[in-house]
C-alpha positions as CSV (number, residue, x, y, z in Angstrom):
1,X,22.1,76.8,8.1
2,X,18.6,76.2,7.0
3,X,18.9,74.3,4.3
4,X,21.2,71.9,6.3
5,X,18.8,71.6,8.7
6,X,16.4,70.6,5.8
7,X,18.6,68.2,4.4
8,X,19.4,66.0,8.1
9,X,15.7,66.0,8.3
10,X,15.3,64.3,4.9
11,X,17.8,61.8,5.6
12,X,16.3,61.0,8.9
13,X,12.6,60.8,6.9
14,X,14.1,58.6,4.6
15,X,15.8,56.3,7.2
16,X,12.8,55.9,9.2
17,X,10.9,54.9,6.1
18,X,13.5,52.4,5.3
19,X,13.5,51.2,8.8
20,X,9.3,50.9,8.6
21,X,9.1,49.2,5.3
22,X,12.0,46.8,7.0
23,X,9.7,46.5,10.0
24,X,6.6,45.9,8.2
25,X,8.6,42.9,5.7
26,X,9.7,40.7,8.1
27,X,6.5,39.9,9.4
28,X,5.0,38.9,6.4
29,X,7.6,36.8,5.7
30,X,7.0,34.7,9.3
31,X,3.6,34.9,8.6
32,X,4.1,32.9,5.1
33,X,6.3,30.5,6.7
34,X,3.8,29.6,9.3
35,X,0.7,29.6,6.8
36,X,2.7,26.7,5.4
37,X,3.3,24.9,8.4
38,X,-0.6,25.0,9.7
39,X,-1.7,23.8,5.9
40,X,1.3,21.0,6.7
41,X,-0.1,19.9,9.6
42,X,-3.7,19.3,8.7
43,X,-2.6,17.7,5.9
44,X,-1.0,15.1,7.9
45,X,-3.8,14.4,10.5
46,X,-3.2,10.9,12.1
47,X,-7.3,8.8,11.5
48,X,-9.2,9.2,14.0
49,X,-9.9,5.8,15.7
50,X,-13.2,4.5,15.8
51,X,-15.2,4.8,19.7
52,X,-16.9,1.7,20.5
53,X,-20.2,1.6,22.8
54,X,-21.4,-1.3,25.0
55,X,-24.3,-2.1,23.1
56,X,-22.5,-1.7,19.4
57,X,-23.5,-5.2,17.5
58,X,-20.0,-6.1,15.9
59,X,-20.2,-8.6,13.1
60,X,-18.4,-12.4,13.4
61,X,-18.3,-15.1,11.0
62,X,-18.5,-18.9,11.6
63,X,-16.0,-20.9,11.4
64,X,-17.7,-24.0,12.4
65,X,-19.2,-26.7,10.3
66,X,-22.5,-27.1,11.6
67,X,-24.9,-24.9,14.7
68,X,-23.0,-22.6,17.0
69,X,-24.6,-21.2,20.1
70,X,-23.1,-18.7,22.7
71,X,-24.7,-16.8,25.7
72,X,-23.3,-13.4,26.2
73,X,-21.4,-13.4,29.6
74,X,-22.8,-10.0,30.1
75,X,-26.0,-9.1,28.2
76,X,-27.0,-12.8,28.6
77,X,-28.4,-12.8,24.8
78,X,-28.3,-15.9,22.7
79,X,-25.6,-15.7,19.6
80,X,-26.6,-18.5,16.6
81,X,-24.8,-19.4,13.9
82,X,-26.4,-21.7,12.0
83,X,-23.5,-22.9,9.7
84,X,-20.0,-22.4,8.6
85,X,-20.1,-19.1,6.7
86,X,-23.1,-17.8,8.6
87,X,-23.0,-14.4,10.1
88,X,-24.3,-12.8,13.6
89,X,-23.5,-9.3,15.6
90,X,-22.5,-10.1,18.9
91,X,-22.8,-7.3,21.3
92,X,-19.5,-5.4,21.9
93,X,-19.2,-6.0,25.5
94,X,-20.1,-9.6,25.4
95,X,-17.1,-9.9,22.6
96,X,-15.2,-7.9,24.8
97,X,-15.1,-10.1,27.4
98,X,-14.9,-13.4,25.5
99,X,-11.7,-12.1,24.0
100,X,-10.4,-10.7,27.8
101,X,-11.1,-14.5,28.7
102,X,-9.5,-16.0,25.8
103,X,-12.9,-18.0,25.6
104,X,-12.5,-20.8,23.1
105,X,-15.2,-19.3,21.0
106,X,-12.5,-16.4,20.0
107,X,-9.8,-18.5,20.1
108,X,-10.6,-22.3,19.0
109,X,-11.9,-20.4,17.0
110,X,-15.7,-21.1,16.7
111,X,-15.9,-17.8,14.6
112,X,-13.5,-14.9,14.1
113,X,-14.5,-11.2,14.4
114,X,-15.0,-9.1,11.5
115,X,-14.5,-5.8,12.4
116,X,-10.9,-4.5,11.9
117,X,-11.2,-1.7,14.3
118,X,-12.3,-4.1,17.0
119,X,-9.7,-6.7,16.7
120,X,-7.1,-3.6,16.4
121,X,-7.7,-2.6,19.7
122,X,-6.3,-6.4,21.3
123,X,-2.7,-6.6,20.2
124,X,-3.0,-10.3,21.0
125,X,-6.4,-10.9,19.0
126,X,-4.5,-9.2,16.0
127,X,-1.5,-11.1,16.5
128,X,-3.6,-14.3,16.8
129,X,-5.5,-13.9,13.1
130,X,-1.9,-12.6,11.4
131,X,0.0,-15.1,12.7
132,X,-1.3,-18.0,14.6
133,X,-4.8,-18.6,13.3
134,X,-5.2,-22.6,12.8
135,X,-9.0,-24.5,12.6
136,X,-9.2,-28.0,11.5
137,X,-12.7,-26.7,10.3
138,X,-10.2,-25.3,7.0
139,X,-10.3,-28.8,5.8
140,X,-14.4,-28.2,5.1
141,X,-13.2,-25.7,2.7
142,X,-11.9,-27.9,0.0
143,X,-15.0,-29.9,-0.1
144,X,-17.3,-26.7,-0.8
145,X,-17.8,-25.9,-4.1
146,X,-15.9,-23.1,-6.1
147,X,-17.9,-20.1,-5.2
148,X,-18.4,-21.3,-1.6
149,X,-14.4,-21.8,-1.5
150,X,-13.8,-18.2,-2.8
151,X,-16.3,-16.5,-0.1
152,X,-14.5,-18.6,3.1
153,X,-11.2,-17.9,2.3
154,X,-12.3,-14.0,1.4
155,X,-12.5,-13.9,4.9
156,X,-9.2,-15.6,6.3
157,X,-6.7,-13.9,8.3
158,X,-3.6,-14.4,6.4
159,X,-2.7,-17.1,9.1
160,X,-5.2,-18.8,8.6
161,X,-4.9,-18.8,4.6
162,X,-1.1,-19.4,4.9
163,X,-2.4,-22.7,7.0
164,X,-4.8,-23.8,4.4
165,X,-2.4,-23.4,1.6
166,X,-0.4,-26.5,3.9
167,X,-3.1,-28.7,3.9
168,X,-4.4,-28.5,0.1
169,X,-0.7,-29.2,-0.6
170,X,-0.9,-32.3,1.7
171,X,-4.0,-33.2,0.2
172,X,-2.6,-33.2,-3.0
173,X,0.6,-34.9,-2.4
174,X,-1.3,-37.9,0.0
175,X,-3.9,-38.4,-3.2
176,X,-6.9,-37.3,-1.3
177,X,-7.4,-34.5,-3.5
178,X,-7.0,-35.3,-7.2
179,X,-9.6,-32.9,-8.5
180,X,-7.5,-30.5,-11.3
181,X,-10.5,-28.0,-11.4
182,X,-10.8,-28.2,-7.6
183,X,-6.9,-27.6,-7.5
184,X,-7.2,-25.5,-10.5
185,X,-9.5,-23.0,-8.3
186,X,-7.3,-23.0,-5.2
187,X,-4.6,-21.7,-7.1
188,X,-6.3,-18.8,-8.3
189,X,-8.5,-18.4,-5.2
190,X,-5.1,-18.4,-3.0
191,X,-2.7,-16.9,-5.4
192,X,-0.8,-20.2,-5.0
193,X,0.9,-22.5,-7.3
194,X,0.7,-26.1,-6.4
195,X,2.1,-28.0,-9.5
196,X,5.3,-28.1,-7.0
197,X,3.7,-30.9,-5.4
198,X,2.3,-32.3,-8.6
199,X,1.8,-32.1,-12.1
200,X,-2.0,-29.6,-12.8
201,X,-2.3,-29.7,-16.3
């Protein structure tokens, strides 16, 4: 009798011990799984986007071919630009509300805003450089010289370039620009090959 009741208690021992050890696996296990979802998941944190402030100066190139002048609607400060090319920080609520406007400035354009997170927040800004930016400023460009050329169209919304690319073509193909190391320049400036309107040797 004793030493059966000796050997039920070692089998229960042994089955709790199993049992505990069964217990104490399955946790570590979960806790594995979900040490590589948290290191997942900060891998994959979505950019922060950048927090504007009234009084933020955001940075617009001319567009224009001579002096441009506008009065902030709000701050009442004096914008110059003195030249196509030139530079000069508007104040973020003035551009604010030229854009909400549509003023002409923003949309002739007179300049265009340089600042990708700015123009990113106005889905119809954005849209406006990618796909419907036209000046008939562009036309200065192919009278500049070659650095000049390279450092305006740097700056082109791909609209804008796609519309320039038009009128060198048209230039070419009406005669009124004949110069190969003008042309020659475009091509390489624009990624664009023009000897389909005529022959660049």
């Amino acid at each position: 009798m004793a030493n059966t009741r000796k050997t039920n208690t070692n089998k229960t021992t042994a089955t709790r011990s199993r049992s505990n050890a069964a217990k104490t696996t399955k946790p570590a296990v979960e806790d594995f799984k979900t040490d590589i979802f948290e290191q997942e998941e900060e891998v994959v944190k979505p950019v922060e986007k950048k927090v504007f402030h009234a009084d933020d100066m955001i940075l617009c190139r001319s567009m224009t071919a001579g002096k441009v002048v506008m009065e902030g609607d709000i701050s009442k400060n004096i914008y110059r630009w003195v030249d196509y090319g030139s530079e000069c920080a508007v104040e973020y609520r003035d551009l604010v509300n030229a854009v909400r406007r549509r003023s002409t400035f923003v949309y002739a354009p007179r300049f265009i805003i340089e600042d990708e997170d700015f123009v990113n927040e106005f889905s119809e800004l954005k849209k406006f450089y990618t796909e419907q930016f036209t000046i008939g400023e562009l036309t200065d460009i192919i009278d500049m010289d070659e650095d000049e050329m390279a450092s305006a169209i740097s700056v082109l919304p791909k609209g804008a370039k796609e519309e320039l690319v038009n009128i060198v073509s048209t230039s070419i193909s009406n005669g009124s620009l004949d110069s190969i190391r003008k042309i020659k320049a475009l091509e390489k400036i624009l990624d664009v090959d023009f000897s389909f309107v005529a022959e660049v040797e």
